[in-house]
DSSP file (Angstrom, degrees, kcal/mol; ACC not computed):
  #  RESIDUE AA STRUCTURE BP1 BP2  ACC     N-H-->O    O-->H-N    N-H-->O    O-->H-N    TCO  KAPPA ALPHA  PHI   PSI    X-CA   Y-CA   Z-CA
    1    1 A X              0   0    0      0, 0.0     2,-0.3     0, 0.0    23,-0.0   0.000 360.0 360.0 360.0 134.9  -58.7   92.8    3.8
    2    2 A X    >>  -     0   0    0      1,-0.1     3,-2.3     0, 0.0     4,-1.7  -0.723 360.0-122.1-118.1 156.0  -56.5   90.4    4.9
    3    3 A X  T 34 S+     0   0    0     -2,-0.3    -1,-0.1     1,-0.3     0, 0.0   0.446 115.4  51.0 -59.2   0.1  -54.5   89.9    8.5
    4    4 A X  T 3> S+     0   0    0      2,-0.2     4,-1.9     3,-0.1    -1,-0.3   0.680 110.2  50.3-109.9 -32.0  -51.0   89.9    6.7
    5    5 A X  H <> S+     0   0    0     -3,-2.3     4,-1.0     1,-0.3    -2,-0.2   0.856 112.2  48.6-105.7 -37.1  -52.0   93.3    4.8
    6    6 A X  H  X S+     0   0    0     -4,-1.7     4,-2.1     2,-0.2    -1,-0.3   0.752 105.6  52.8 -55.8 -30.9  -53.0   94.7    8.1
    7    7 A X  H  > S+     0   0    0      1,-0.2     4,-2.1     2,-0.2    -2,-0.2   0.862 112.1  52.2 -85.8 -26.7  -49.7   93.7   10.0
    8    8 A X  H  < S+     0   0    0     -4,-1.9     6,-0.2     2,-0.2    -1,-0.2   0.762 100.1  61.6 -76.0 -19.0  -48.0   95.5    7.0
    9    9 A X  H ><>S+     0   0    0     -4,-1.0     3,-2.7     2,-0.2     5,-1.2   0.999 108.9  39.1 -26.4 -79.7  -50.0   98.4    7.6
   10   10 A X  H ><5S+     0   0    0     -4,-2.1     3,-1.5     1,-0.3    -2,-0.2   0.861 109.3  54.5 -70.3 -40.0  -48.5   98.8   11.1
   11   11 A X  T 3<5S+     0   0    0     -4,-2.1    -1,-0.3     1,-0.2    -2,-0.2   0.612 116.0  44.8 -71.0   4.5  -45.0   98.0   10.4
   12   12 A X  T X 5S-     0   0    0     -3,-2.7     3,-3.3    -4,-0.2    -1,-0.2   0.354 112.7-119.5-108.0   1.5  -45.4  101.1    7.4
   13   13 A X  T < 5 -     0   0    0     -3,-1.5    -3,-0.2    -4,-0.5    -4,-0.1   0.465  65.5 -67.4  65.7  -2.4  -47.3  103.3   10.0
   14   14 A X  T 3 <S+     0   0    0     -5,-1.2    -1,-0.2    -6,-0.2    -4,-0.1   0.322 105.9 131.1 126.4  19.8  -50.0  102.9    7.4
   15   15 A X  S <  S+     0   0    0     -3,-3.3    -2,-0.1    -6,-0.3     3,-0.1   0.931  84.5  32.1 -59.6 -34.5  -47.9  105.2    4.7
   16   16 A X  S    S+     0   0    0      1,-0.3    11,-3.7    -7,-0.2    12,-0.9   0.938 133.0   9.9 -68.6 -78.3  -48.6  102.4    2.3
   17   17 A X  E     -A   26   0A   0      9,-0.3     2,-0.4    10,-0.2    -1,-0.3  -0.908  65.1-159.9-103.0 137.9  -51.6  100.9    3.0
   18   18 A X  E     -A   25   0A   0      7,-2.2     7,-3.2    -2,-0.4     6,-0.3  -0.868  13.3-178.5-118.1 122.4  -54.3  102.1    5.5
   19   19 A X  S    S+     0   0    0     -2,-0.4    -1,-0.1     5,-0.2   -13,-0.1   0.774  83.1  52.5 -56.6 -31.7  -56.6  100.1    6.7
   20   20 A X  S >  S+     0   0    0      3,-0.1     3,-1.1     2,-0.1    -1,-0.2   0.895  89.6  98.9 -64.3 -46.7  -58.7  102.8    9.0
   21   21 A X  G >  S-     0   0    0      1,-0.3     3,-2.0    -3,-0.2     4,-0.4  -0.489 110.4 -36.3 -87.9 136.6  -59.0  105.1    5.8
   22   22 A X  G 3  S-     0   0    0      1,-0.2    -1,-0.3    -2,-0.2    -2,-0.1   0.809 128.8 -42.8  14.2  50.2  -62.7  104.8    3.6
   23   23 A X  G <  S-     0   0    0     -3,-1.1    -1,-0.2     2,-0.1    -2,-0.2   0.403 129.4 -26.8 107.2  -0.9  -62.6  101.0    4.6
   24   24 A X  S <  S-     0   0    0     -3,-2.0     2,-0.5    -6,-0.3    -5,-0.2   0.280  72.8-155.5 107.1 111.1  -59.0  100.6    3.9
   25   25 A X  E     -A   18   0A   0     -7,-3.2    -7,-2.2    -4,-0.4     2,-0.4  -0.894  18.5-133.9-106.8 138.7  -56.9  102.7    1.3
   26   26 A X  E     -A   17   0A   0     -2,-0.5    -9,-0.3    -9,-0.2   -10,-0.1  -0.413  11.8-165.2 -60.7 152.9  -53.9  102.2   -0.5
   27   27 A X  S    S+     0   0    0    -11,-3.7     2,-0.3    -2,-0.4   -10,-0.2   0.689  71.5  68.1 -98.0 -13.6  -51.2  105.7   -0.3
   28   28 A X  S    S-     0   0    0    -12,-0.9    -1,-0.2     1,-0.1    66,-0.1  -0.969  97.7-102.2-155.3 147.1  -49.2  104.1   -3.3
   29   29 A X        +     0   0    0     64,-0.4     2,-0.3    -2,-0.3    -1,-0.1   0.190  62.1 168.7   0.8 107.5  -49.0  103.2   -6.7
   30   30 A X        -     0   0    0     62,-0.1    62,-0.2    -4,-0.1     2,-0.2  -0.993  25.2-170.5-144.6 166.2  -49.7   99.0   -6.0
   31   31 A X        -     0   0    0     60,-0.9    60,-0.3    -2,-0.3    61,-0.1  -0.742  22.5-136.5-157.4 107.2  -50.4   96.1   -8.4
   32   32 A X        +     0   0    0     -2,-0.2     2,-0.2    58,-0.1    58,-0.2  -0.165  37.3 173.0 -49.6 180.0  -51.5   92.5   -6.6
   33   33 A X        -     0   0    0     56,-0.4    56,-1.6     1,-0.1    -2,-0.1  -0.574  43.8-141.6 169.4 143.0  -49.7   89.8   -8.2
   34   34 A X        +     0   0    0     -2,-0.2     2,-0.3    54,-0.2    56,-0.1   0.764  66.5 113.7 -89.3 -34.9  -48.9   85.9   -8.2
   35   35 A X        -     0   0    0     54,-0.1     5,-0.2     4,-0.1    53,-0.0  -0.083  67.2-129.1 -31.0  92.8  -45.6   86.1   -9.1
   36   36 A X        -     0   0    0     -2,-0.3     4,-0.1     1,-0.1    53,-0.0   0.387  19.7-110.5 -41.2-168.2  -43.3   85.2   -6.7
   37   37 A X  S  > S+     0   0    0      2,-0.1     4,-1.1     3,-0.1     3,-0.3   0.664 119.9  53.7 -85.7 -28.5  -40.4   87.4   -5.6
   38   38 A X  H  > S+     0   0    0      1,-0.2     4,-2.1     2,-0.1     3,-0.3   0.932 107.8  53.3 -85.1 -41.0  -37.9   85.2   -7.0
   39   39 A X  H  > S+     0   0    0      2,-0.2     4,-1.0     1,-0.2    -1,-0.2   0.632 106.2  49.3 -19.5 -42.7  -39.9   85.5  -10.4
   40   40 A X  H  > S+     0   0    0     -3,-0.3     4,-1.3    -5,-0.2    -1,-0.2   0.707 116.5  47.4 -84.4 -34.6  -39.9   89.4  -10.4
   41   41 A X  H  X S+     0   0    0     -4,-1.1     4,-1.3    -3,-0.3    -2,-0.2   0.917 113.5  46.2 -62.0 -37.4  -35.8   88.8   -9.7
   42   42 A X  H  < S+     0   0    0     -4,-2.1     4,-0.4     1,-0.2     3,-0.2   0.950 118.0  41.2 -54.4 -65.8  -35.8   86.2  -12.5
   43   43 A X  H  X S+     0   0    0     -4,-1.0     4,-1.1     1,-0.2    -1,-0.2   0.480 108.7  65.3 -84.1   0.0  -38.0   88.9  -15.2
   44   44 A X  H  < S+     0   0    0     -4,-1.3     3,-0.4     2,-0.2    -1,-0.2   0.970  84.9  67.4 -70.9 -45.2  -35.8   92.1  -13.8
   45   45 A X  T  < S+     0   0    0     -4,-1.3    -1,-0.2     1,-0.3    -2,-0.2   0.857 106.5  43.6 -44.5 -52.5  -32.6   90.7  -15.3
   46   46 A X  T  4 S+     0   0    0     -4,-0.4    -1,-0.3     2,-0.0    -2,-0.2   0.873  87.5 107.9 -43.8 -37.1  -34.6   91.5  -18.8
   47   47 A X  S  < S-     0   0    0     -4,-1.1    24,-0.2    -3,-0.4    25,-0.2  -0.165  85.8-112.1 -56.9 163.3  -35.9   94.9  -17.8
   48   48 A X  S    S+     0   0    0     22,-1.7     2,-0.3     1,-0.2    23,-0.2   0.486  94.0   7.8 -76.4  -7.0  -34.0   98.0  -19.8
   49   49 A X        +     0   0    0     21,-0.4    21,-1.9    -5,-0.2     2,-0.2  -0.857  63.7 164.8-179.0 136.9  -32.3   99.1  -16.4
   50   50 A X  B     -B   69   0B   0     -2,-0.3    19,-0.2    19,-0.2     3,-0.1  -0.929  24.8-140.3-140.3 150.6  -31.9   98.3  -13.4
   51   51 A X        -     0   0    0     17,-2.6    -2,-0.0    -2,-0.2     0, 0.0  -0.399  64.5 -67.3 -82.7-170.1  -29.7   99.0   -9.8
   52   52 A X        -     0   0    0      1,-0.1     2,-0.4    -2,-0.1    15,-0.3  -0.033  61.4-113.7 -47.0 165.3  -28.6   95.9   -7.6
   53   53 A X        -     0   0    0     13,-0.1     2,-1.0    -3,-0.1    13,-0.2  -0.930  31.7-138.3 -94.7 131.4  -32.1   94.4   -6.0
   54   54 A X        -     0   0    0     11,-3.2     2,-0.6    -2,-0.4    11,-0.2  -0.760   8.5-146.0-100.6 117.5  -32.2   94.8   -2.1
   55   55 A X        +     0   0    0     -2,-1.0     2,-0.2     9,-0.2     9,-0.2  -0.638  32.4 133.3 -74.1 118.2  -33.4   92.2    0.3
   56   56 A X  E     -C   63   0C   0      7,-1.7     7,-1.4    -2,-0.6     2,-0.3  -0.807  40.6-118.8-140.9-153.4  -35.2   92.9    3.5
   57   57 A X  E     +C   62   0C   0     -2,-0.2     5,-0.2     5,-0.2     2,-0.1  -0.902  19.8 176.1-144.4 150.5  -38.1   92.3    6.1
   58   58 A X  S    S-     0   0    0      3,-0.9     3,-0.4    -2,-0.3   -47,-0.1  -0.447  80.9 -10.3-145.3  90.9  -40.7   94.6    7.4
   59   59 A X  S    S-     0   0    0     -2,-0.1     3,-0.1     1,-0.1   -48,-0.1   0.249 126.5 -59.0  70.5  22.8  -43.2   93.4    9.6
   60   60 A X  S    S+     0   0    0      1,-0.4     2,-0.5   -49,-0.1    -1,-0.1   0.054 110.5 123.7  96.8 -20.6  -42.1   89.6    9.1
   61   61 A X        -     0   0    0     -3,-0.4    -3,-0.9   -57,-0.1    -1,-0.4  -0.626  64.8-129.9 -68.2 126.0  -42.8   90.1    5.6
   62   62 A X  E     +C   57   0C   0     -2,-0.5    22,-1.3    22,-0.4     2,-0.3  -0.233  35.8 175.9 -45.0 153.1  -39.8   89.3    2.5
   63   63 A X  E     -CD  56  83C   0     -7,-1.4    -7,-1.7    20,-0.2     2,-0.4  -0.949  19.0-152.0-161.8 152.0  -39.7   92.5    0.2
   64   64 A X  E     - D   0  82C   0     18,-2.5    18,-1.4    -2,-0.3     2,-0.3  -0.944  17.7-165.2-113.6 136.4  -37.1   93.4   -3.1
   65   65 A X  E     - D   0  81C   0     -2,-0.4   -11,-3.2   -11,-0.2     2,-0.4  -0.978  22.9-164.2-145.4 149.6  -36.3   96.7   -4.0
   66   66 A X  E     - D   0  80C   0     14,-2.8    14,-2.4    -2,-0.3     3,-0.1  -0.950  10.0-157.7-120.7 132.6  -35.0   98.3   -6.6
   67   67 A X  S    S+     0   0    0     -2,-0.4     2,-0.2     1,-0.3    29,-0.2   0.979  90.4  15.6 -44.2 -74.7  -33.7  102.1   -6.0
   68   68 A X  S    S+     0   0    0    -16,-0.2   -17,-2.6    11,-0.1    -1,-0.3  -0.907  73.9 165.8-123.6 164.8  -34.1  102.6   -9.7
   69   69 A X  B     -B   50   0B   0    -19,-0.2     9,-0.8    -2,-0.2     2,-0.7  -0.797  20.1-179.9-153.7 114.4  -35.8  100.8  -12.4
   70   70 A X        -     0   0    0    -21,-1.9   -22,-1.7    -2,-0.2   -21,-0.4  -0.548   8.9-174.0-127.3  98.4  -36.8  101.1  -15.7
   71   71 A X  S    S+     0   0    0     -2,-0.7     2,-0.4   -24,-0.2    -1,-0.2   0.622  72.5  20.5 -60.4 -12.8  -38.6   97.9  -17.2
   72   72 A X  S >  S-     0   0    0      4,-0.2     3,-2.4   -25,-0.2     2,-1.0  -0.959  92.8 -92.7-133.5 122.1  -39.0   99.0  -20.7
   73   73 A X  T 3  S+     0   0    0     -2,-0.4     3,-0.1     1,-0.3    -2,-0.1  -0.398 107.5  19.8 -28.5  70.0  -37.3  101.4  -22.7
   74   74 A X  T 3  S+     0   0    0     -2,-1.0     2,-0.3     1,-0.3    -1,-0.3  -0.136  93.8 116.4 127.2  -6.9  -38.5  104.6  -23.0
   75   75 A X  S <  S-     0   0    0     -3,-2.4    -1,-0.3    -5,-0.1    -3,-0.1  -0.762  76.2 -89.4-105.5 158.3  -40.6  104.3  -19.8
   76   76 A X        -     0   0    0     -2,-0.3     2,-0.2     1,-0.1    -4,-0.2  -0.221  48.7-119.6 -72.4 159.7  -39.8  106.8  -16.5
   77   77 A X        +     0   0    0     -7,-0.1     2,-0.3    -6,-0.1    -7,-0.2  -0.793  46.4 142.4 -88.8 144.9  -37.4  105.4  -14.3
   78   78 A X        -     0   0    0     -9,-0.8   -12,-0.1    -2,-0.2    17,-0.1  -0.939  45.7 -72.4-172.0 163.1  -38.0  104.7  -11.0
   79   79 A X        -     0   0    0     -2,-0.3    15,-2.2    15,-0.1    16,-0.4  -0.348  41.4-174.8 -83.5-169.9  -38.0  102.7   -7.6
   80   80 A X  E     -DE  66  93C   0    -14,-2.4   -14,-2.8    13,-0.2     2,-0.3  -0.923   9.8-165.6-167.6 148.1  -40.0   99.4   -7.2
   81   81 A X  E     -DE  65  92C   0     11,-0.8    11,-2.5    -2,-0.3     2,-0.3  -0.895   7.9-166.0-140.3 131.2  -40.7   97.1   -4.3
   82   82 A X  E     -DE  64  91C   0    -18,-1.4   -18,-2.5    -2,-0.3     2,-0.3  -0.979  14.0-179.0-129.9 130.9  -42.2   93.4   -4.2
   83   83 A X  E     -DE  63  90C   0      7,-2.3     7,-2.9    -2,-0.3     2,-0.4  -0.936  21.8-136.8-133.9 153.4  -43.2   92.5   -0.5
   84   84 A X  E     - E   0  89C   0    -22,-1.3   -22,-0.4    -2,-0.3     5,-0.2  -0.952  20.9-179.5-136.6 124.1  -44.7   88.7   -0.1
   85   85 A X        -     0   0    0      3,-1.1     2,-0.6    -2,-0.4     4,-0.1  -0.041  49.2-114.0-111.9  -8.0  -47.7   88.8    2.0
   86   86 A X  S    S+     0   0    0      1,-0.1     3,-0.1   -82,-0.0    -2,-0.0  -0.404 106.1  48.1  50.5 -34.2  -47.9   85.0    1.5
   87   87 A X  S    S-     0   0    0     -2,-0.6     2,-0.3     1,-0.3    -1,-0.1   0.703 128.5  -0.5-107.9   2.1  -50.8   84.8   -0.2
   88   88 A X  S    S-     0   0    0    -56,-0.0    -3,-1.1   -53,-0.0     2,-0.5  -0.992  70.5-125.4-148.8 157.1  -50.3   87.3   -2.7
   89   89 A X  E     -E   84   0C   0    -56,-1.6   -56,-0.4    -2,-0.3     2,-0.4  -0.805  15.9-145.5-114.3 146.2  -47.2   90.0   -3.5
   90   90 A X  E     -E   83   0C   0     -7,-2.9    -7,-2.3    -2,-0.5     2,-0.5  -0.804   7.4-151.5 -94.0 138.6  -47.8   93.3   -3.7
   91   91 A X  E     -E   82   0C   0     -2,-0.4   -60,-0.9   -60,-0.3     2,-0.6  -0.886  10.7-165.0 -99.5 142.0  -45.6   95.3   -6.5
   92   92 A X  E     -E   81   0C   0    -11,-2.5   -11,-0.8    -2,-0.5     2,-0.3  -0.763   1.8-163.2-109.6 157.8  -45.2   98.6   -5.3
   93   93 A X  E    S+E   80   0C   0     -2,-0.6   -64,-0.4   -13,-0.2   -13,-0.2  -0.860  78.8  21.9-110.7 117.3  -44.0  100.7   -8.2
   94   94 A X  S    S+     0   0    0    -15,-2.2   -14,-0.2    -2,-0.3   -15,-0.1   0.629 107.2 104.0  85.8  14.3  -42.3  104.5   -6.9
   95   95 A X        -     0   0    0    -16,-0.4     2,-0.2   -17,-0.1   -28,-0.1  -0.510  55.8-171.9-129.1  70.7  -41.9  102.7   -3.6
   96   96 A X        -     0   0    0    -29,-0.2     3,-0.4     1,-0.2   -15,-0.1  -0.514  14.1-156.5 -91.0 133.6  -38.5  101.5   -2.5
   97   97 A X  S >  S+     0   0    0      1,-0.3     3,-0.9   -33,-0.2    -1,-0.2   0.333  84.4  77.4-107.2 -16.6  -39.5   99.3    1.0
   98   98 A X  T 3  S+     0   0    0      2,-0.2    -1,-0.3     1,-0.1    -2,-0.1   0.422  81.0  71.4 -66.5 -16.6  -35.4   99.9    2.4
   99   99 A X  T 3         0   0    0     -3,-0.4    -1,-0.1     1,-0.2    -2,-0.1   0.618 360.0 360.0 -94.7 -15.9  -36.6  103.7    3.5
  100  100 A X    <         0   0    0     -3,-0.9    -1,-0.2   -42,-0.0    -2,-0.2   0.610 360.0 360.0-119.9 360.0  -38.7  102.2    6.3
């Protein structure tokens, strides 16, 4: 567990991630991934739907969000989040990162 993924802990109050629970749990839908953020911005413009992408910060961390999203056709629509941890980004999928 790494010191970046703990400091996003506490700026989510630990809805996301908790570190304290069975050794550290995720609360949400996640998928690690190397892909930068501008990457995920890059591959959205293909997905079958999307709204606008939102830029913020949360504990010092970058994040994207999408409100809704539906990367392939025929799959649920939904929100999504990419927050850069620096050495790896977390995708959140069902998780828009603007709400906290």
């Amino acid at each position: 567990m790494s010191e970046n993924l703990i400091k996003f802990a506490v700026a989510t109050n630990n809805e996301i991630f908790d570190p304290e629970w069975n050794g550290g749990e995720w609360m949400v839908a996640h998928v690690e991934t190397h892909e930068t953020i501008e990457q995920f911005i890059e591959s959205s413009n293909n997905w079958a739907e999307r709204t606008a992408p939102k830029f913020g910060e949360i504990g010092g961390f970058k994040f994207v969000a999408w409100a809704n999203c539906q990367a392939v056709k025929g799959q649920t629509r939904d929100s999504m989040s990419v927050v850069d941890l620096g050495d790896i980004r977390i995708a959140l999928p069902g998780t828009d990162l603007t709400n906290f």
